[in-house]
N, C-alpha and C positions, 0 to 999 in steps of 0.2 A: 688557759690552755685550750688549743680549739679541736678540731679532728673536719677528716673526711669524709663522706659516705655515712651510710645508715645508721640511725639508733647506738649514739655514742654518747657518754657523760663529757661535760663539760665542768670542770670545778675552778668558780671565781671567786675569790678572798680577794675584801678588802682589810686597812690596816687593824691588827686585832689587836685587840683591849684588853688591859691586864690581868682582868680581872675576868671569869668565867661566867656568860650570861646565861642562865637556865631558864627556858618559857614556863612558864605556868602558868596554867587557866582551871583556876580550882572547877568551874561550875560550868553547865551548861549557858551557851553565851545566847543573847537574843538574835534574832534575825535569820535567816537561813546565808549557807556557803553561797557563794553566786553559782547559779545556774544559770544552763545555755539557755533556756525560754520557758516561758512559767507554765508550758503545758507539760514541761519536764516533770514527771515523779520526782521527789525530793531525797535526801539520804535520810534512813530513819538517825533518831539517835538515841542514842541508849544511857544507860545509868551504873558505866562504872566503878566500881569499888573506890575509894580516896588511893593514892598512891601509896602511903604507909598502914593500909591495914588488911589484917589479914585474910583470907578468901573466907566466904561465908560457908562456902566446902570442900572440900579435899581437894588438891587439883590432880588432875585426871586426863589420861591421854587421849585426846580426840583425833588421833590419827585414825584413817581408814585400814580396813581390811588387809591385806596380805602382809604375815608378820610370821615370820618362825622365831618364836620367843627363844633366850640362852639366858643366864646367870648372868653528694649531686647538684646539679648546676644550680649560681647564683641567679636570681633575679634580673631580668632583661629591662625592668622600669623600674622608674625611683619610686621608692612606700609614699604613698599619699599622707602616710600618720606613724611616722619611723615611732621606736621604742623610745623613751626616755630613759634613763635612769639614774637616779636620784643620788644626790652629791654623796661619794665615798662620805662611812662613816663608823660603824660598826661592823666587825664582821661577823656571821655566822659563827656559833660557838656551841660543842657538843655539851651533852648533859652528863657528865661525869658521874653522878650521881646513880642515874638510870646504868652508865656503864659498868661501874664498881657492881651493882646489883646484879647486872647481867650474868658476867663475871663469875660471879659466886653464888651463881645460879638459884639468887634470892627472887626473879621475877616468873610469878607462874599465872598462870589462868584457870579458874576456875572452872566448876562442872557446868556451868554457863557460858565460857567463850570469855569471862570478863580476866580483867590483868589487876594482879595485885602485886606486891612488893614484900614477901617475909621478912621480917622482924632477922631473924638470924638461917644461916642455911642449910637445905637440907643434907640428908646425908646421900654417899653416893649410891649412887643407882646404875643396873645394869639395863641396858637397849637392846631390844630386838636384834635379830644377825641382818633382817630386811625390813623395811616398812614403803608404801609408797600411800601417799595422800589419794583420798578419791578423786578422780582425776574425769568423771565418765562427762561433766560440764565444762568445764575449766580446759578438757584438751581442745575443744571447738573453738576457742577464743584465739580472734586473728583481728590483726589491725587492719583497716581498711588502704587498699592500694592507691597509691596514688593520682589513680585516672581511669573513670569506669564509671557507673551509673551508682550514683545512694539508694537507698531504701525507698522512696517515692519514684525512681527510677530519669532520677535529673543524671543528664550526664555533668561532669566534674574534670579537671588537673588540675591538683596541689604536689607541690614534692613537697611537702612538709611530713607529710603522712607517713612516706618512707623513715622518718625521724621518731617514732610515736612508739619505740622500746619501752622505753621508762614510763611510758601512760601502760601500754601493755601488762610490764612487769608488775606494776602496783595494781591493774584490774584484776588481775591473775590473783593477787595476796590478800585483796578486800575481798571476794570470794569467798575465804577462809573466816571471817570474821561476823560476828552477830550485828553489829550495827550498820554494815553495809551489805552484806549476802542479799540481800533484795535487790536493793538498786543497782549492784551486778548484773543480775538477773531480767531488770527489766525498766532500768533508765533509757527511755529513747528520747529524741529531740532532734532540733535543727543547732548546725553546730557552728562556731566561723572563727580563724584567730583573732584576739584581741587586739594585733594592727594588723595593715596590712603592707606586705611584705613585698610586692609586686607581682607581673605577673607568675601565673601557675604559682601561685603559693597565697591563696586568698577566697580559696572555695568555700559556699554556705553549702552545707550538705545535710541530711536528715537522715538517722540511723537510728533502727530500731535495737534492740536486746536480741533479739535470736534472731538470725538469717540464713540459708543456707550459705553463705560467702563469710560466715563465720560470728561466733556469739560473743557479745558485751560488747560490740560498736560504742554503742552510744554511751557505757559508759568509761572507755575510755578515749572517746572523743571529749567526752566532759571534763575529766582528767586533763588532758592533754590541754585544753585552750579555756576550761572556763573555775579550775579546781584553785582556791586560793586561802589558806586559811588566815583565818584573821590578825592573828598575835606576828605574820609575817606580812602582812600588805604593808605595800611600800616602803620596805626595806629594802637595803641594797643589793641581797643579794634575789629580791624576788619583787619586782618594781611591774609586771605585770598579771592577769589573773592567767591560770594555767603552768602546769611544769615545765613546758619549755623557757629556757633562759631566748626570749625571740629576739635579743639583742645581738648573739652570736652566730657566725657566718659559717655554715650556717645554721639554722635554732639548735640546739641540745639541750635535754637535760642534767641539769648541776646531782648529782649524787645528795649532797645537804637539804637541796629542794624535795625528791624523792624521799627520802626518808622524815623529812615533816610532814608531808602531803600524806603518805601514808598510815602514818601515826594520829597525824589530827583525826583524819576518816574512819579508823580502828577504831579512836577510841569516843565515836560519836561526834565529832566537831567540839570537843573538849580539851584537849593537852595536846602538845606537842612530845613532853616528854612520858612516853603511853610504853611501847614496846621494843620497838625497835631501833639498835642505836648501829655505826658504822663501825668498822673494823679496816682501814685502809690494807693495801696489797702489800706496802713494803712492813708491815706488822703482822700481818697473817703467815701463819706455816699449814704444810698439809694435815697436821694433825688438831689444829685448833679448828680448822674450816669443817673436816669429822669431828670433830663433838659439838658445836654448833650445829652442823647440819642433825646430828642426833637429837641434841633438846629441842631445837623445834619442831622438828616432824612431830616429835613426843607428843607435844604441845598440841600438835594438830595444823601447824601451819607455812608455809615455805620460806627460804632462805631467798632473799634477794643477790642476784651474782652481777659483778660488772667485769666483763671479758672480753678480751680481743677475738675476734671469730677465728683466726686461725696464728698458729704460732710456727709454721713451717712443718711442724710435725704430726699436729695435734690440731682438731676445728672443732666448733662445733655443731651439736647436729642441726642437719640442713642447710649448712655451710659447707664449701668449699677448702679443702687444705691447700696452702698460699703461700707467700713469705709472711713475715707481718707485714711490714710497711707495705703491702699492697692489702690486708686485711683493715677491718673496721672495730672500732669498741661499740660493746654491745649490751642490753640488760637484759637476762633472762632468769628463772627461777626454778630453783632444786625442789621436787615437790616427792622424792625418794631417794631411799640406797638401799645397795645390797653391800655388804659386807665381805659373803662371802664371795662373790662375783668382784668386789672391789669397784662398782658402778658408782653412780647416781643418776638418778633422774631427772632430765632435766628437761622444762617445756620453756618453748618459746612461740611467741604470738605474731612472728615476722614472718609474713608467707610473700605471696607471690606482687611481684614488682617491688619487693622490700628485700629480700636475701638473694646471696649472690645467686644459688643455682634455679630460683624463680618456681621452686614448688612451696606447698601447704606445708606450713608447720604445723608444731603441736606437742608430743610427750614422746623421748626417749632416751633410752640409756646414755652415758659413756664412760671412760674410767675415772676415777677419783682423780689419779695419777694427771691425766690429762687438762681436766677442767681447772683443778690448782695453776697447770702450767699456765692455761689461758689467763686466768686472773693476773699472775704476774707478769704476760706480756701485755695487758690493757695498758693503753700509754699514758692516761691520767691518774694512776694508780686509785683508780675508787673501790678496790676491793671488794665485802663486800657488804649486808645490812642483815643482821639478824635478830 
């Protein structure tokens, strides 16, 4: 399925296999993920729990502060080194496993940020009426525009940049987590796609971690063109390094790619199947998407959403309200709700030369009611990842 316009999911299946493939990478692997340039800081990587055992202590809400407790155009030249990708063969296939788990709300995190899997599940529990994630780092984070000067002050045009949702969305969520919260923070490097696509879409750019034009550049430029994890290289459904699928017209990222990239990075450059599994739109109701968006905030950490920007009635913020089919599918991240307001929170890293109305994103409201709708007008149904 392809789309138009900015920072939209793309989902490729190829023929799927009978049988349900689960990754696992019991241990830490040798070698580091590829990075953009070896003057790059690296991802740390951590040491969590085995997936079947139980937390070493309580698990615990690391949600932030405020809680009232209750009971664009294609390429003008040919690519000098177009995409390959490798003969259909297997396809992409979720971890059922990790979902059943999700589910029955057996997967928790520890008093350290680590992910475990309980043995049987807890009992229920009552959520705050409000929570919103600390948000005081995390709302500064903006993709870089597509044409402007980098961090060393080179001027640059790439449209690809306008595409870099889903790197965005996932630097926003590694943020939240103990094995990447640094290299969020302070990944910078020279960055460049792994082909190239012709012109204005082939920029080397060098971005630092904090800018005034917006924080974790660099690491979601690294994301975006140089993030690959191992147990999926040269696979069919990820035949290059970085989450854009750069075989599609033009690049997006596959929702399946996102939610491995994210999970391997969680959980140290160790598993695939770590935390967060997919929930597609036409499975979702407005009521599952509230209580998912409750246990993770619990948890301490955000809901990844895939959404059309506007649905004729309904946009979101810092978007334009549209028909659909003149709107875009988009990735952004619930990092609150209010309950009794009926809101969420919600931040997006698409700012200026990236959304329609050309200002700074960042962190706000809108109604529950609304954002559900937008998930079911995204046109690739990718729902969302929790």
């Amino acid at each position: 399925m392809s789309r138009s316009g900015p920072c939209a999911a793309l989902t490729v299946f190829a023929v799927a296999l009978a049988a349900v493939l689960v990754w696992q990478v019991p241990g830490a692997l040798s070698g580091p993920v590829a990075t953009p340039d070896a003057t790059s800081p690296g991802i740390a990587v951590g040491s969590p729990p085995p997936a079947t055992q139980t937390p070493t202590a309580a698990p615990t809400d690391t949600a932030a502060a405020t809680s009232t407790a209750i009971s664009t155009p294609r390429p003008t030249a040919a690519p000098t080194n177009p995409p390959i990708i490798p003969a259909a063969g297997a396809s992409w296939q979720p971890d059922d496993v990790l979902i059943q788990a999700k589910n029955e709300g057996r997967v928790v995190r520890d008093s350290a940020g680590h992910v475990a899997i309980l043995s049987a599940a807890p009992g229920p529990r009552d959520y705050p009426v409000s929570v919103q994630l600390d948000t005081r780092w995390t709302e500064l984070m903006q993709e870089p525009p597509r044409t402007g000067v980098d961090d060393k002050g080179v001027a640059y045009t790439d449209y690809n940049y306008s595409l870099f949702c889903g790197a965005g969305a996932a630097a926003v969520v590694l943020y939240y987590w103990p094995a990447t919260k640094s290299a969020v923070t302070t990944k910078a490097g020279t960055f460049q796609e792994p082909v190239d696509l012709g012109t204005n879409r082939f920029a080397k750019t060098y971005w630092k971690a904090t800018d005034a034009g917006g924080y974790g550049r660099g690491m979601i430029l690294n994301l975006a063109e140089s993030l690959w994890p191992t147990p999926d290289r040269n696979q069919y459904w990820w035949p290059q390094p970085g989450l854009m699928m750069w075989a599609a017209h033009p690049p997006s990222t596959n929702v399946q790619n996102l939610v491995d990239g994210i999970n391997w990075e969680a959980s140290g450059g160790t598993r695939l199947n770590y935390f967060y599994v997919i929930v597609f739109a036409s499975d979702l109701t407005a009521s599952a998407l509230l209580d998912h968006v409750h246990a993770d905030i619990a948890m301490g950490v955000p809901v990844v959403i895939a959404a059309r920007t506007s649905d004729g009635k309904n946009s979101l913020p810092f978007w334009s309200v549209k028909p659909t089919k003149s709107a875009v599918n988009h990735f952004v991240t619930v990092v609150g709700y209010d309950d009794a307001a009926k809101t969420y929170s919600v931040m997006d890293t698409c700012g200026k030369t990236c959304n329609d109305r050309n200002v700074r994103s960042g962190v706000r409201t809108m109604s529950q009611a609304g954002l559900f709708s937008l998930i079911q007008a995204e046109s690739d149904n990718d729902g969302i990842m929790w």
